[in-house]
N, C-alpha and C positions, 0 to 999 in steps of 0.2 A: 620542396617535397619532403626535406629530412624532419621542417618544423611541426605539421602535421603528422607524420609518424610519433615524433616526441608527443605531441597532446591528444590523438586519440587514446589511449590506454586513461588518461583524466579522465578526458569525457566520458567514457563508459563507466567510470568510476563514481564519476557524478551523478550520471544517469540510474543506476544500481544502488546507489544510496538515496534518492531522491524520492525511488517508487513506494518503498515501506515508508516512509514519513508524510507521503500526500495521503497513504493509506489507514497511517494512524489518526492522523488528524481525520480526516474524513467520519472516522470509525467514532472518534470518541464526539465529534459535535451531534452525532445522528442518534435515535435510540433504535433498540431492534428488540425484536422478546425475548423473552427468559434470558437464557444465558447467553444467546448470539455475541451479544457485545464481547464477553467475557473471552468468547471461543474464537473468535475474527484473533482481538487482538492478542491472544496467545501464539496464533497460527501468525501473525506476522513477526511478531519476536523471533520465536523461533526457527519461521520456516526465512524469514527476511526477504528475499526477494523473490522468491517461489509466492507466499505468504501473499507478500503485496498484490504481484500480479493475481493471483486467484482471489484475494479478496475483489479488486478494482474488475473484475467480469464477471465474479458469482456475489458476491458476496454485497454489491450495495444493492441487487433485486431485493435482498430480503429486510433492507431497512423500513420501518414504521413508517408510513405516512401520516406526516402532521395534521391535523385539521386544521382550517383556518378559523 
């Protein structure tokens, strides 16, 4: 029981650093209009994992769709 108390506080540490970096990458492989790109990945610097998460449910509706 005590070893699991020592390693959750990691794993949520992990988890919390992990969402803005799936989110930057995401951001920079995709294109979006005008300044979208520009504005996502300021809002996840800054906001970090507020950022990420509202990027990763709002924020990839509004990526460009490729054409094939």
């Amino acid at each position: 029981m005590t070893a699991l108390a020592l390693g959750t506080p990691q794993i949520i540490l992990i988890g919390v650093s992990i969402i803005p970096l799936i989110a930057l990458i995401d951001i920079l492989r995709n294109d979006f209009q005008k300044n979208d790109k520009l504005i996502w990945i300021l809002m996840v610097i800054f906001l970090n994992i507020i950022g990420g998460i509202l990027y990763l449910f709002m924020g990839r509706k509004q990526r460009v769709k490729k054409q094939d």
